[in-house]
N, C-alpha and C positions, 0 to 999 in steps of 0.2 A: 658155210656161213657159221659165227662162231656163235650168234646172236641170236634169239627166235624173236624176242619180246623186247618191246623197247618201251621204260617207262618215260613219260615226256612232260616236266612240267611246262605250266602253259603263261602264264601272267609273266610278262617279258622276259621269255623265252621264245614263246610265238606269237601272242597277242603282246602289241608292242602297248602294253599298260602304262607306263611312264606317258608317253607322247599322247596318248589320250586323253590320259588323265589333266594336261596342261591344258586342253583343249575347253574339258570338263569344267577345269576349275575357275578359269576365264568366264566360262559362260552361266555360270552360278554366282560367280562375286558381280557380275553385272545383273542378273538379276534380282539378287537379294538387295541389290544397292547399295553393299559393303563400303563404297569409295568413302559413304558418308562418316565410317567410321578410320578408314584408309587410304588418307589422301593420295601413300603411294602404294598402290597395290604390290608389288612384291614384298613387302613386309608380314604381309596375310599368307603371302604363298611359302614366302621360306620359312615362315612358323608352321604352316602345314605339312610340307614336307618333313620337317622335323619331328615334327607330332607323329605321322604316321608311319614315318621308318621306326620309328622308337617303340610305338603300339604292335605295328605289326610282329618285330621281332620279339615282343614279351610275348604276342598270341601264337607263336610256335613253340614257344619252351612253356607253354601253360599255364604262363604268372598269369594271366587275365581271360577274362570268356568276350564271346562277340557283344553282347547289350555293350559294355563296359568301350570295347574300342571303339562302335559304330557314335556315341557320343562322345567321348574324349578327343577324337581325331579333327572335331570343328571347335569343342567344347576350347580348347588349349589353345588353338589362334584366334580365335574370336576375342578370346580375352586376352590376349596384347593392344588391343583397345580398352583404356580406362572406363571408357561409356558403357559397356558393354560389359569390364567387369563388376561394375556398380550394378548393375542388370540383373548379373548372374549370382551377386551378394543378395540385394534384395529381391530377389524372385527367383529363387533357384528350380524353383518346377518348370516356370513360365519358360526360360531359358532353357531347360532342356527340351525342350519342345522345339524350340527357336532351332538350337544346333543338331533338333533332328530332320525339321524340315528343309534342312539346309542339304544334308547329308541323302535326303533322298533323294533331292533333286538330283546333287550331284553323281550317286551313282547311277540314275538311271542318263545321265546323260553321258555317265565314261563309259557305261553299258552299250551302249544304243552306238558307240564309235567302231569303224570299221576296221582302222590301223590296225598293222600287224607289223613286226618283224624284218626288215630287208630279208628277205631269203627265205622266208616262211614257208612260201607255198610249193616255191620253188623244190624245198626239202622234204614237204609234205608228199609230193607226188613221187619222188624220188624213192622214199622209203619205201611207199606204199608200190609201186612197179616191182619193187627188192622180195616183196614177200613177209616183210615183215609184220607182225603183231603188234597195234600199238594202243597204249593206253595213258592215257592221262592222268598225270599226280598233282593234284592243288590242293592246295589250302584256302582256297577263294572260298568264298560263302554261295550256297547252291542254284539260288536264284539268278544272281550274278554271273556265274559263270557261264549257267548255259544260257542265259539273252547273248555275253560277249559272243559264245561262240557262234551263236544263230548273225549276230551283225558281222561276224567278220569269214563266215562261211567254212570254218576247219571241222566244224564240228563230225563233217561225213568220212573222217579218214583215222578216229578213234574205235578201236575194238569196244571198250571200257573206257570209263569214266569214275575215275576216285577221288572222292571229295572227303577232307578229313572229317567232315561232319558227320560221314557216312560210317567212315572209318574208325568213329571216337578217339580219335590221335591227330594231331598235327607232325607234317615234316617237322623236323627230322627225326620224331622217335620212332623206333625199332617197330613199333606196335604198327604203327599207320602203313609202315613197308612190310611187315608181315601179314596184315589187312589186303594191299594190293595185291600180291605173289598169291594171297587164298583166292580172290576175285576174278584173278584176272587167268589163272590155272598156271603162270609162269611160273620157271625153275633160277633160282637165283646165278644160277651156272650157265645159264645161257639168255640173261636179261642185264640189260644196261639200262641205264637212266641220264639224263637227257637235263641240263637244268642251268642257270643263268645264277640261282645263289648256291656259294660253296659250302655257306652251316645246314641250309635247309634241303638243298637238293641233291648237294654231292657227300658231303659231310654222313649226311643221315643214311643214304643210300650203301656207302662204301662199309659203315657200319653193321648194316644189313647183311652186307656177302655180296653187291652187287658192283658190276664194274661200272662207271662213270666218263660222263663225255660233259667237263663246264664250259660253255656257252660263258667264256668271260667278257662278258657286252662292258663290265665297268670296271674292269683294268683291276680285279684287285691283284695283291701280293699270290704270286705263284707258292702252290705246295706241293707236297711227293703224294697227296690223297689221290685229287683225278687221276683216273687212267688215261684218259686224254685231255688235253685244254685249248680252244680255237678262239679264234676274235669273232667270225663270222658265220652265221648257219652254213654256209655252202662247203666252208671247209668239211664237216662233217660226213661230207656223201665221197669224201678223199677215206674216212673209216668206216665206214660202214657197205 
């Protein structure tokens, strides 16, 4: 076995966080009664989408801290509604208040989702019969992630659990992987990582010393980084 330790990141990679989150965010624009400011709701949702790929990816290279994303990411679609940015001009307190009650709801209801992955568990048990050591690498914020894992039941097949919070680093800097490798007792010579984004998960990892398997779920541009590249978790029990 070439492999002892396998780092795995988790936010769709195995918890299928996209697909929840659409779930999520249906079930908050209907409660907060957004339609009133959004006749057609996907207007709201493709501004959020936007907002929070943009956020997230500043909060692994360290232009911004959590306060800052956890308002921003409702704060920036919400005001694609004129009503709402008048709102936010004239009561800028009042309003963040507005897009954090918003933001709670919502995580606790992409929390509380069970969806995982196609192939998730399937790969989960696979590994874990293999022998292998396994630990989890996010970026997720702490509270979040272990409700997701409690709703979607992986949580009993991690050695470790590595959150950058814990880690004071985000993927993909060197620090947050040399954080894990301390924690989790792995040797970068015999540990691969596991991960569905190529800046944050394989990028950072390969920079590390560590070999890589991307879980390419969203078709990007192929590179000579991974050491392996599959479309499907199950492909991976064909390497491992």
């Amino acid at each position: 076995m070439k492999y002892k330790d396998l780092f795995i990141d988790f936010d769709d990679t195995l918890y299928d966080t996209y697909g929840n989150a659409v779930i999520a965010l249906r079930e908050t624009f209907e409660a907060f009664r957004l339609q009133r400011y959004f006749p057609d709701p996907q207007v709201f949702y493709d501004a959020y989408w936007a907002a929070n790929i943009d956020l997230w990816g500043r909060y692994s290279k360290g232009e911004i801290d959590r306060p800052y994303l956890i308002l921003e990411r409702f704060r920036r679609p919400l005001c694609m509604s004129e009503e709402l940015r008048l709102k936010d001009e004239e009561s800028a307190s009042a309003f963040r208040e507005y897009c954090l009650r918003i933001n709670d709801m919502f995580l606790d209801a992409c929390s509380s989702q069970p969806g995982v992955v196609d192939g998730a568990r399937e790969l989960m048990e696979y590994l874990r019969a293999k022998g292998y050591r396994m630990h989890l690498c996010s970026n997720g914020f702490h509270e979040v992630q272990y409700k997701k894992m409690s709703s979607c039941g992986l949580r009993k097949y991690f050695d470790t659990i590595i959150l950058s919070e814990n880690a004071g680093a985000n993927k993909p800097s060197k620090q947050f992987f040399d954080y894990a490798l301390k924690v989790s007792g792995a040797s970068p010579l015999t540990t691969c990582m596991i991960g569905d984004n190529l800046q944050t998960d394989i990028t950072g990892a390969h920079n590390a010393g560590l070999d890589t398997i991307l879980f390419n779920r969203w078709n990007v541009e192929p590179t000579s980084i991974p050491t392996h590249t599959v479309t499907t978790l199950r492909e991976i029990m064909q390497i491992l």
